[in-house]
C-alpha positions in Angstrom: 115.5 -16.9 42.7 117.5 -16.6 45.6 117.9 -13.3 47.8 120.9 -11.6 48.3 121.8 -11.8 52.3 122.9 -8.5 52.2 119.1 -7.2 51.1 117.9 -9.2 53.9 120.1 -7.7 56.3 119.2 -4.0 54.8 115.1 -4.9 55.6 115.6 -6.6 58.9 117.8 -3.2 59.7 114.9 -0.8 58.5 112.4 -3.3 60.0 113.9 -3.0 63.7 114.7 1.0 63.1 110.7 1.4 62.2 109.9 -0.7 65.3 107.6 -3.3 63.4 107.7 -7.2 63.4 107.7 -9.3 60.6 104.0 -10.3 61.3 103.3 -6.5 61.5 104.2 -6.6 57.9 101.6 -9.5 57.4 98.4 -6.8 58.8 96.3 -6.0 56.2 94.5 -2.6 56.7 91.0 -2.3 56.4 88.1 0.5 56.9 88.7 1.7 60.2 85.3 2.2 62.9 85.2 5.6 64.7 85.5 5.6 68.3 81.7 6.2 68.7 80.8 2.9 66.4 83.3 0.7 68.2 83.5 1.6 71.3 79.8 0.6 72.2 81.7 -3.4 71.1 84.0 -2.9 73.6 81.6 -2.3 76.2 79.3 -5.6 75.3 82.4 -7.8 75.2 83.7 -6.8 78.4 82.9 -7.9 82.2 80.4 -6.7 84.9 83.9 -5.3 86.6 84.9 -3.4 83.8 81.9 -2.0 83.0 81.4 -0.5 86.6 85.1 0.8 86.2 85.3 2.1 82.7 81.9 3.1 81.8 82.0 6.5 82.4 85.7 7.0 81.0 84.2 5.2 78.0 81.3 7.8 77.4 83.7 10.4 78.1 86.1 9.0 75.4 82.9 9.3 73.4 82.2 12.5 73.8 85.7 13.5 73.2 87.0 11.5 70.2 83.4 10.0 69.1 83.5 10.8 65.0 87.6 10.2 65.2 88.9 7.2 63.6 90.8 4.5 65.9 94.1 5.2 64.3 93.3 9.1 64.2 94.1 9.7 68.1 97.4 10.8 69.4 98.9 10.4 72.3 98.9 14.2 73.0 95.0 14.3 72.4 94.9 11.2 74.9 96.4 12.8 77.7 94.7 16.1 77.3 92.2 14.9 77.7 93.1 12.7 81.2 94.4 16.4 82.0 90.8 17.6 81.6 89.0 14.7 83.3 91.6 15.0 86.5 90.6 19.4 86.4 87.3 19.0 85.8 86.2 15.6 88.6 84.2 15.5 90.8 85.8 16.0 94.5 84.7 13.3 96.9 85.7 12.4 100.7 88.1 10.3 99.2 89.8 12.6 96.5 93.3 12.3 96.5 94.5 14.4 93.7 92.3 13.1 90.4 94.9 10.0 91.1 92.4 7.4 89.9 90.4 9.3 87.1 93.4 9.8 85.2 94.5 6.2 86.0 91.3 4.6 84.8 91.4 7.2 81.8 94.4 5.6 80.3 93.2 2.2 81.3 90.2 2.5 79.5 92.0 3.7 76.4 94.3 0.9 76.6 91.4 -1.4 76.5 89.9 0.3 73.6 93.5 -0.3 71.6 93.5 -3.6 73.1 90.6 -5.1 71.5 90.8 -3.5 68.1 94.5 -4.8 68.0 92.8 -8.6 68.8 90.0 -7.7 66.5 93.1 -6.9 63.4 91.8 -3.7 62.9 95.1 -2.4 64.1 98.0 -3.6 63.4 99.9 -4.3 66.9 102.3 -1.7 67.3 99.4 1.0 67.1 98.4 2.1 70.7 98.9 5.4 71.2 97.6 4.9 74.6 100.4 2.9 75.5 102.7 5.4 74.9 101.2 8.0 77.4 103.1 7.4 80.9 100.9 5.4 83.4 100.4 7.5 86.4 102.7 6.5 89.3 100.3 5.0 92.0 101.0 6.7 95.3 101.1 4.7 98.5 97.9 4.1 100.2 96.6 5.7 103.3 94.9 2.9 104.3 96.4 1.2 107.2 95.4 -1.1 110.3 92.8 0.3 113.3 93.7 0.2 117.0 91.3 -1.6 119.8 89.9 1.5 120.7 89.1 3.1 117.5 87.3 -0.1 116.5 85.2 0.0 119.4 84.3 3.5 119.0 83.1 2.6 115.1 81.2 0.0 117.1 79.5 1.5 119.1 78.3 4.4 116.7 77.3 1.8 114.1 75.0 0.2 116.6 73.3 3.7 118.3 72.8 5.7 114.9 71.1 5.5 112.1 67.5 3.8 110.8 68.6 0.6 110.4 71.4 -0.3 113.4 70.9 -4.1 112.5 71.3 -3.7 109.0 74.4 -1.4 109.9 75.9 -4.1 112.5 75.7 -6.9 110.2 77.8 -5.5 107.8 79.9 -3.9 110.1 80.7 -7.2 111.7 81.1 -9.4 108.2 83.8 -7.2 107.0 85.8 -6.5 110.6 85.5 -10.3 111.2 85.8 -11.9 107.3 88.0 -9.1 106.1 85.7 -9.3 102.8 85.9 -6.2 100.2 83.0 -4.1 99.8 82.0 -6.0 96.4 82.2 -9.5 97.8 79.5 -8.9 100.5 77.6 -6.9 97.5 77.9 -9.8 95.8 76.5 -12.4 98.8 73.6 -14.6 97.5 71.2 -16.4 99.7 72.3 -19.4 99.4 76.7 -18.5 100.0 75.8 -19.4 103.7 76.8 -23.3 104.6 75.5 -23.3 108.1 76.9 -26.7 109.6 80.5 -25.8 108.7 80.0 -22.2 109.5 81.6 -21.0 106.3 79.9 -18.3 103.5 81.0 -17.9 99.7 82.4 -14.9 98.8 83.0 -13.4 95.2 85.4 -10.5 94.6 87.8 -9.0 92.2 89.0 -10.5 89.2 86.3 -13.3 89.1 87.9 -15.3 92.2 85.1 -17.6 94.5 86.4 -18.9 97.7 84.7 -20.4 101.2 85.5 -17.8 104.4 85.0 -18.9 107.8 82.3 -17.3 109.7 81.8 -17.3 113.4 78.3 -19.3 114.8 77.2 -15.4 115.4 77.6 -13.8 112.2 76.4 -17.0 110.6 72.9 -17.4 112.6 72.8 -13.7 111.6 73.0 -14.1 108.2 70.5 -16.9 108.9 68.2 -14.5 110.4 68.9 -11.5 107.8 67.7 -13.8 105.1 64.5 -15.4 107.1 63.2 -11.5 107.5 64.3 -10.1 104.4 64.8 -12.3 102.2 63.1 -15.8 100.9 63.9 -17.4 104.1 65.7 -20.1 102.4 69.0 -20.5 100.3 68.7 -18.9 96.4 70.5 -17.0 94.1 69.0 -13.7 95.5 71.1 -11.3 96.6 71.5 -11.8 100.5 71.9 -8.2 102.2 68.7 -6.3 101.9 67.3 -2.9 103.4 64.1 -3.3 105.3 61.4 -3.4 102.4 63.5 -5.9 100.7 65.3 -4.0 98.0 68.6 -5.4 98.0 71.9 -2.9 99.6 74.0 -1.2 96.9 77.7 0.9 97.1 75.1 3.6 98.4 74.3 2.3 102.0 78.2 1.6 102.4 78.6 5.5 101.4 75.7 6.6 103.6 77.2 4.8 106.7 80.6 6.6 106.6 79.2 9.9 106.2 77.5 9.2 109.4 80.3 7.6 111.3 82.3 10.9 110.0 79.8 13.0 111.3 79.5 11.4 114.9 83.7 10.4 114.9 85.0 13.7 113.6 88.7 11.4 112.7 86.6 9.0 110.6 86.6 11.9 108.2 89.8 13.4 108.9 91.5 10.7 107.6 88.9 9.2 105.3 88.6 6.0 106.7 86.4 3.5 105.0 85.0 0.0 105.2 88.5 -1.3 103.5 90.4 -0.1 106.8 88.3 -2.8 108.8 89.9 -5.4 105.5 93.4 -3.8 106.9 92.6 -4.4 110.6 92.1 -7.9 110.4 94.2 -9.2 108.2 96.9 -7.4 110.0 96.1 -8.5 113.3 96.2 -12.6 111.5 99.4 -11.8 109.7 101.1 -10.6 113.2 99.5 -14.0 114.8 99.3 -16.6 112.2 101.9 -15.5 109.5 102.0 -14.3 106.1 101.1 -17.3 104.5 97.5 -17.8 107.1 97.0 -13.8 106.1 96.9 -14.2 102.3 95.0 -16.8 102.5 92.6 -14.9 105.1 92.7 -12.3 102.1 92.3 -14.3 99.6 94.9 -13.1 97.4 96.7 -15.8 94.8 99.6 -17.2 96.1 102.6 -15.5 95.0 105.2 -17.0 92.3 108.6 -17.7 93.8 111.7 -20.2 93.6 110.3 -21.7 96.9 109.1 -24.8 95.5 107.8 -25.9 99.0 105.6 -23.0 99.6 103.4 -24.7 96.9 102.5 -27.3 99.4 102.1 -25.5 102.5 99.3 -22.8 101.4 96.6 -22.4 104.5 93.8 -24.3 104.6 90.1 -23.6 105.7 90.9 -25.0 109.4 93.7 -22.6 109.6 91.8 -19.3 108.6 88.9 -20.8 111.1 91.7 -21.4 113.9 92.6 -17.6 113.2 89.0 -16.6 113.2 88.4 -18.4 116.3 91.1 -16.4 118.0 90.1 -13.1 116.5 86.5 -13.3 117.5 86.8 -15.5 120.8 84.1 -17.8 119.9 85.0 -21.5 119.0 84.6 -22.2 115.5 83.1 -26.3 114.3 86.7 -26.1 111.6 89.3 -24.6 114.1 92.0 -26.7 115.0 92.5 -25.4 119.0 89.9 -23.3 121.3 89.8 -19.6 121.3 91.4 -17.7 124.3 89.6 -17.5 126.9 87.6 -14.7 126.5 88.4 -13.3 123.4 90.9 -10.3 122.3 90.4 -6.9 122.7 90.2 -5.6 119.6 87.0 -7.3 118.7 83.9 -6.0 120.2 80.5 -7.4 120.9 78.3 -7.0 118.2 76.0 -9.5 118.0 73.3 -8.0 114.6 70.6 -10.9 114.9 67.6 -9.7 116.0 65.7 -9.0 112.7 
């Protein structure tokens, strides 16, 4: 039997009006999990990332929703209850409004909608979450140090606290490799290639790349691992306290509060290891160009019509020809000698006595 083209007009019209898809028609509905029986899937199918991100929105989605069904949430009830995360957070040193709890709020939600939409439990135009407004992200305060404020971060990390080499080595990794706080974290024993003066870093969203390290951070890291570690490469985590118990977010933390306390504009304007990440990779985008910066970064080349720029992405000798220059000290990869002497902006810090 043949259908009348004017019926299927009528059902494509009420199709598009209801917002569905033909395949939409095509979900079959079954017995829906609550929040507090699925969510716990969630949480074992995602990363190590996500988990540090979104467990605590994920208990707190938990707590709120836990004997709701998935398809039993509204969008209203969603972003009440962002409204009473943001009222009710913790205020830290770096609070800027309850920005980021409400943003990771809703991204945890989305995940939640996410999966049970990929799992066919929901059919795919059911995510209430998506239709709560994503909070506009504000401009970031962070921005690039000058010469002198550097040195005066240097010279309080290496005269205070109880561990001034511990504090010096990681003070002098991130100024001088521009790593993020989780990709020195992340540092295993054996991430330091020695002959080519170059350590593995992993950070965000899975990426592993080689960074060029200067002879004196390297023979540091050398040292670091000989007294605190297992004296030879592993997969061990590298950066280690005194007794051996591997660093965590915590001695990061601990550091700034001190640097606050003895540089009262450390505080002031809540600056934090990512501003040393800023410094440098400023100070190599102003020398070397944009193209030698991202790379420095390590941030994914960006998509564009310009085919060429495929072709012409930095490689390792050009990052060490920029470290070279930034640290004054000849590097086995660079291209051309350091300046004499050095710049400025980077002090002496040399972290290898044990």
């Amino acid at each position: 039997m043949s259908t009348d083209p004017t019926t299927v007009r009528a059902a494509r019209l009420l199709i598009s009006q209801l917002g569905l898809t033909p395949e939409d028609l095509m979900w079959v509905p079954t017995d829906l999990p609550t929040f507090r029986d699925y969510v716990p899937h969630v949480i074992s199918a995602s990363g190590t990332g996500s988990k540090r991100t979104y467990g605590t929105y994920w208990t707190r989605i938990i707590e709120a929703f836990g004997d709701k069904r998935l398809d039993e949430v509204t969008p209203s009830e969603i972003e009440g209850l962002m409204r009473r995360l943001v009222e009710n957070r913790r205020i830290r040193r770096n609070d800027r409004g309850g920005h980021s709890v409400a943003e990771h709020l809703l991204a945890a939600m989305r995940a939640i909608y996410n999966r049970a939409i990929n799992d066919n439990l929901l059919p795919p135009q059911h995510n209430p979450a998506g239709k709560v407004p994503k909070p506009r992200r504000r401009p970031t305060t962070r921005q690039s140090l000058g010469a002198a404020e550097v040195t005066a971060l240097a010279d309080a990390v290496t005269t205070s606290g109880h561990d001034t080499v511990l504090d010096t080595l990681l003070f002098r990794l991130h100024l001088e490799t521009a790593c993020r706080r989780g990709g020195a974290l992340a540092l295993r024993e054996d991430d330091i290639e020695p002959t080519t003066c170059l350590i593995q870093l992993r950070e965000k969203n899975d990426t592993v790349r080689w960074q060029p390290a200067s002879p004196t951070l390297i023979a540091s890291l050398l040292a670091h691992r000989q007294h605190r570690g297992n004296g030879k490469p592993s997969p061990e985590p590298l950066l280690r306290h005194r007794d051996g118990n591997p660093i965590n977010h915590r001695r990061y933390d601990r550091l700034w509060e001190r640097l606050g306390d003895r540089l009262p504009w450390v505080t002031a304007r809540n600056v934090s290891t990512h501003w040393l990440r800023h410094t440098t990779l400023t100070w190599v985008e102003r020398h070397y160009g944009p193209s030698v910066a991202r790379g420095y970064a390590g941030h994914a080349h960006p998509r564009s019509d310009d085919v060429t720029a495929v072709y012409t992405k930095p490689t390792i000798a050009d990052l060490a020809t920029a470290l070279a220059a930034y640290t004054g000290e000849p590097h086995p990869l660079s291209t051309t000698p350091p300046p004499a002497g050095g710049l400025p902006v980077f002090p002496i810090l040399n972290p290898l006595q044990p």
